[in-house]
C-alpha positions as CSV (number, residue, x, y, z in Angstrom):
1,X,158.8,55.0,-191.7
2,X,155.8,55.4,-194.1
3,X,155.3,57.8,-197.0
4,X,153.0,60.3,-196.2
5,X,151.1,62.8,-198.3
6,X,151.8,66.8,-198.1
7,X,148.6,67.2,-196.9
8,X,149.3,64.7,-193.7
9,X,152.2,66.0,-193.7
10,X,151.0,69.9,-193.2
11,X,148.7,68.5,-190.7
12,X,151.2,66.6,-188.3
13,X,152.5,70.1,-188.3
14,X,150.1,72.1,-187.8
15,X,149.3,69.7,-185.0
16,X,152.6,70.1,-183.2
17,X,154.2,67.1,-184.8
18,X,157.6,66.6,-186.5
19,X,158.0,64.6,-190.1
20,X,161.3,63.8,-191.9
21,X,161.9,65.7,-195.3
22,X,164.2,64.3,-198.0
23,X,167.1,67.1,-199.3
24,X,169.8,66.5,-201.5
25,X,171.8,64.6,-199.6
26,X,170.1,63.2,-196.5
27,X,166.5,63.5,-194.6
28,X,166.1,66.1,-192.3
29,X,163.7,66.5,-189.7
30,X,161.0,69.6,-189.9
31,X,159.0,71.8,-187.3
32,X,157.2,74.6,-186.9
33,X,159.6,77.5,-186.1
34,X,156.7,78.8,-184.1
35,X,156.4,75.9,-181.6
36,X,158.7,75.1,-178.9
37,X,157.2,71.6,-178.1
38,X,158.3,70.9,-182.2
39,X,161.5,72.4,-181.6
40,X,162.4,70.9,-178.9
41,X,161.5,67.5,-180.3
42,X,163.5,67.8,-182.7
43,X,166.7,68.4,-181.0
44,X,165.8,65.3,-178.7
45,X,165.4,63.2,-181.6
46,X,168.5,64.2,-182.8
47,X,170.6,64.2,-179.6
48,X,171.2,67.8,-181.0
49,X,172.4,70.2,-178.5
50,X,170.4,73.1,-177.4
51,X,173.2,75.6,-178.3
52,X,173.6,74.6,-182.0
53,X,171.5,76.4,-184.1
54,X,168.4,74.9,-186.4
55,X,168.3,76.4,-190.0
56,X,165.0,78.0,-190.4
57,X,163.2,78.5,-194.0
58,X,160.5,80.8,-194.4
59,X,158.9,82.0,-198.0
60,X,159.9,85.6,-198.3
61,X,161.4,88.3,-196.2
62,X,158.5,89.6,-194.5
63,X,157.7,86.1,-193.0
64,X,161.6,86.2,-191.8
65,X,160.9,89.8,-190.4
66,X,157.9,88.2,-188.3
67,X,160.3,85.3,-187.0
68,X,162.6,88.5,-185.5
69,X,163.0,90.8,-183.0
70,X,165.2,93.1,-184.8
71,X,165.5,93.9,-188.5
72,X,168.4,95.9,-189.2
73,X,168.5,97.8,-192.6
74,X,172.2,96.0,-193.9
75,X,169.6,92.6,-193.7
């Protein structure tokens, strides 16, 4: 698999795409939260079933509160 920049990077997903992303341990696999085609991609790559859940990060807490339906105050 060959390095690509951020920039590429940003555009495979903007695109709809899926890239691999080093972490502290192992490479994961990244998506936009916002796309279902990415999602689902990614659990096919994986072999992941549907029913266990992806960790999703976002910047700050009002782009979590647009990723939601709810928002309770305790959050």
């Amino acid at each position: 698999m060959p390095i690509i920049s951020a920039q590429e990077a940003v555009a495979r997903l903007e695109a709809g795409n899926i890239v691999a992303i080093p972490t502290e341990t192992v490479y994961g696999l990244a998506g936009r939260i916002d796309d279902a085609s990415a999602l689902k991609r990614i659990f096919e790559v994986k072999h992941r079933p549907f029913f266990d859940p992806l960790i999703v990060h976002v910047a700050d807490v009002n782009q979590a509160k647009r990723l939601t339906t709810q928002w309770p105050d305790v959050y």
